[in-house]
C-alpha positions as CSV (number, residue, x, y, z in Angstrom):
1,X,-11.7,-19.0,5.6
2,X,-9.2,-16.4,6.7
3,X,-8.8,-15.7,10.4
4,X,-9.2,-11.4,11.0
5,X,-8.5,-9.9,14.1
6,X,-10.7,-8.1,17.1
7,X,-9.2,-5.2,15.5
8,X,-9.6,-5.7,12.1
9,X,-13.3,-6.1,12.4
10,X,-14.1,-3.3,14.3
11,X,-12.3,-1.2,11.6
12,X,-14.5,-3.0,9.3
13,X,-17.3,-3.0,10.8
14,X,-17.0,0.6,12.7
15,X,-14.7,1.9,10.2
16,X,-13.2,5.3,11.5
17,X,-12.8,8.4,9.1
18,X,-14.9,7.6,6.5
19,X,-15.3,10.6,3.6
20,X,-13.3,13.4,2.5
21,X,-11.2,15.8,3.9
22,X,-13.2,19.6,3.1
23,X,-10.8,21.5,1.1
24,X,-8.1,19.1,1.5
25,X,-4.4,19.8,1.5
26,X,-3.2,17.0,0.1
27,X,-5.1,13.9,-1.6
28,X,-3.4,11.0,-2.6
29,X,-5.5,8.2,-4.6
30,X,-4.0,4.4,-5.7
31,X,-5.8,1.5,-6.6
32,X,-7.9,0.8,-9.8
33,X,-11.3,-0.3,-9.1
34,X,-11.3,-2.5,-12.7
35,X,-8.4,-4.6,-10.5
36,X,-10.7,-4.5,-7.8
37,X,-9.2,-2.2,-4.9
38,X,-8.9,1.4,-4.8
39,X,-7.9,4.1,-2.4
40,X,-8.6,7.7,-1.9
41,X,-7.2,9.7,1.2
42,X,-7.5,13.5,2.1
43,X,-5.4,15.5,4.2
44,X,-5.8,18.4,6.1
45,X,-2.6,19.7,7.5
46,X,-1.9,22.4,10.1
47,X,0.5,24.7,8.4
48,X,2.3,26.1,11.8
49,X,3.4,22.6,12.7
50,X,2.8,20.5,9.7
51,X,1.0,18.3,11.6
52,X,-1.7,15.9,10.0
53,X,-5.2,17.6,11.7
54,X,-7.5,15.6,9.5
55,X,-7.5,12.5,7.7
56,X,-10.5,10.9,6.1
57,X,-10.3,8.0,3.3
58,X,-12.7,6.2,0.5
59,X,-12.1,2.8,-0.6
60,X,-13.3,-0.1,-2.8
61,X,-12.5,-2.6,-1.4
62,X,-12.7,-6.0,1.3
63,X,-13.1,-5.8,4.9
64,X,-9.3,-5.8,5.0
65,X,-9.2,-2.7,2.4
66,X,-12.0,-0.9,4.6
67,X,-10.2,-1.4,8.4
68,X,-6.3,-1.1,7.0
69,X,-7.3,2.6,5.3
70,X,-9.6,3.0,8.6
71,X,-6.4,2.1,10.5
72,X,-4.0,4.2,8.6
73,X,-6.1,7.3,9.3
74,X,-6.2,7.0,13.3
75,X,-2.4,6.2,13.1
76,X,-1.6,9.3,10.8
77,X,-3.8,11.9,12.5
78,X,-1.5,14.6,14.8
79,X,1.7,13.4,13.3
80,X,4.0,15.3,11.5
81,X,4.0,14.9,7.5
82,X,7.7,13.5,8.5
83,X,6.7,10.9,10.9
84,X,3.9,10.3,9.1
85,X,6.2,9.2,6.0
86,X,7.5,6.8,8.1
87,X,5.1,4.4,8.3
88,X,5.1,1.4,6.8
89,X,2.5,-1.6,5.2
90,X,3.7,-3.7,8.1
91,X,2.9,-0.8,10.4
92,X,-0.8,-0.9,9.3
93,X,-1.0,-4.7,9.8
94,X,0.9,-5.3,13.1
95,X,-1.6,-1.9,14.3
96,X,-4.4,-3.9,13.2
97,X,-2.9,-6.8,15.2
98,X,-2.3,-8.2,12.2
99,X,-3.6,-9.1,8.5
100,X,-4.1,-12.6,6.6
101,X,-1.4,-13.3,4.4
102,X,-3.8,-13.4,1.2
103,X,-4.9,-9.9,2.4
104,X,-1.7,-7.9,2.9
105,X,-2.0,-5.9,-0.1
106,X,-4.4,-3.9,1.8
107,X,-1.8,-2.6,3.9
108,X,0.3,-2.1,1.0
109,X,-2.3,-0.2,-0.7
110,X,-2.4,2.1,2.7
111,X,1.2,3.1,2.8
112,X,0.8,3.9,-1.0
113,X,-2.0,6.2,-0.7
114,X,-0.2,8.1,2.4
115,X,2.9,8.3,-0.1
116,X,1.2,9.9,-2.7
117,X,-0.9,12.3,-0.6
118,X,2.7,13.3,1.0
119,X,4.1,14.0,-2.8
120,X,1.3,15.9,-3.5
121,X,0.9,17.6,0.1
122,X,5.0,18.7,-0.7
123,X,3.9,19.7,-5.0
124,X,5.8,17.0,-6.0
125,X,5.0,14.3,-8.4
126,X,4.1,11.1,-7.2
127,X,6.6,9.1,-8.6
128,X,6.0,5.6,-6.9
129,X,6.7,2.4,-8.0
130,X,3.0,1.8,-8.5
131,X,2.2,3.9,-11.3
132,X,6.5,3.5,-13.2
133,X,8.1,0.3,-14.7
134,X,7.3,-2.0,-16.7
135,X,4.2,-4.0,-16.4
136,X,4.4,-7.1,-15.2
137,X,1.4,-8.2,-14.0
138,X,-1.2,-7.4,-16.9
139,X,-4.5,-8.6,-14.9
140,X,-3.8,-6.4,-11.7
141,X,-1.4,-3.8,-13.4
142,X,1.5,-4.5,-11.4
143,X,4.5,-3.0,-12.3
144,X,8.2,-4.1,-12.1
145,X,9.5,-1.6,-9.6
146,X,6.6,-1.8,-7.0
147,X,7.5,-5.5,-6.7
148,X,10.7,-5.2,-6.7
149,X,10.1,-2.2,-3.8
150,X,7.2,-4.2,-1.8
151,X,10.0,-7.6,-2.1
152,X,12.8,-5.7,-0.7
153,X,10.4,-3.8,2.4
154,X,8.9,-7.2,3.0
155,X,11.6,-9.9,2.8
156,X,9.1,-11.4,0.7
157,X,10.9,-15.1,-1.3
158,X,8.1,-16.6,-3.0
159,X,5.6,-15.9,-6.1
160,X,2.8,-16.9,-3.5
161,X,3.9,-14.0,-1.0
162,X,4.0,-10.9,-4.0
163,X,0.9,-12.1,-4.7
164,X,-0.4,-11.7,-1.3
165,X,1.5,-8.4,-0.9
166,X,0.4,-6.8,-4.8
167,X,-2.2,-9.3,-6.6
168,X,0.4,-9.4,-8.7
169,X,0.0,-13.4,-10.5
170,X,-3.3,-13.7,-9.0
171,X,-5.2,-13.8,-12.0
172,X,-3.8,-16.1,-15.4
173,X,-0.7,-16.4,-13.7
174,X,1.1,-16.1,-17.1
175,X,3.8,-13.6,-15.0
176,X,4.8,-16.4,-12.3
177,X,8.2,-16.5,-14.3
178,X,8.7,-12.6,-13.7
179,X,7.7,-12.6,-10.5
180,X,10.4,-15.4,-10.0
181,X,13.1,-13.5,-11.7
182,X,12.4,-10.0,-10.2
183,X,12.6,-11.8,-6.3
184,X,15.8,-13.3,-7.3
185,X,17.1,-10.4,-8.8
186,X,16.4,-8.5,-5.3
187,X,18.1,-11.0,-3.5
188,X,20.9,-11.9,-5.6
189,X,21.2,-8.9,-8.3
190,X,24.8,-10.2,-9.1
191,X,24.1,-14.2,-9.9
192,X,24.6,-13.2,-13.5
193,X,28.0,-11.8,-13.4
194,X,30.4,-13.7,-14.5
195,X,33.5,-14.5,-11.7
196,X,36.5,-11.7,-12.3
């Protein structure tokens, strides 16, 4: 059984935020609930200082999925949208005084939702390595570029530790092989090239 934090359970079990922003300024929603997690977060933003006045989030999810988008919300709310782009998966988790390893996807799931609800706050097109690249991962679809992306931001070296991180080869396992190739691609993009 995993080990969860003080923290963590009160998120869980007092989760903060809970709903939807009324006429929200920016929305930004991840996850797929076929694959088992999903994520919908709402913005309202002060226009004179861009400052984050309300956050509120949905989820399907675990415990971990419920306090990390709980978490997010009270870390996000009176930031600026600048600031608040800053934050990472592993900011969620260390503000949660931490996350199991199996469950750190949750955090990652966080960040993304804040991404896209900043891309959509700013009219842009949410562009993220979630939703572009080639699939890798056909039971959690998981592409090529958010592995790569979540490898990089979390020195991550192992199959075992994307899959904690994206589900990625939780399910048939039929990708292990890519995952391989994609973490040593990201930490030695060059073994390929022949010597000059």
């Amino acid at each position: 059984m995993w080990e969860y934090s003080k923290k963590v359970k009160d998120h869980f079990f007092h989760p903060r935020n809970v709903g939807e922003v009324k006429d929200p300024d920016a929305v930004g929603e991840v996850g797929n609930i076929s694959c088992g997690d999903a994520l919908k977060l709402t913005l309202k933003i002060d226009k004179s200082t861009s400052r984050i006045a309300d956050a509120r989030f949905k989820t399907f999810g675990c415990g971990s999925a419920i306090a990390s988008a709980s978490a997010l919300t009270e870390m996000i709310k009176g930031k600026t949208i600048d600031e608040a782009s800053k934050i990472t998966n592993g900011d969620i988790a260390y503000y949660l005084d931490g996350l199991p390893k199996e469950k750190m996807h949750c955090s990652v799931m966080g960040r993304d939702a804040l991404e896209a609800a900043i891309a959509n706050y700013r009219g842009s097109k949410v562009i993220a390595p979630a939703s572009e690249g080639k699939i890798i991962c056909k039971c959690f679809g998981v592409t090529d570029k958010k592995i790569s992306r979540v490898v990089r931001e979390n020195r991550l070296r192992t199959v075992e530790e994307v899959t904690n991180y994206t589900k990625a080869g939780g399910g048939c396992k039929s990708c292990h092989p890519e995952i391989k190739t994609i973490i040593d691609e990201v930490w030695n993009p060059h073994a390929d090239m022949p010597a000059l």
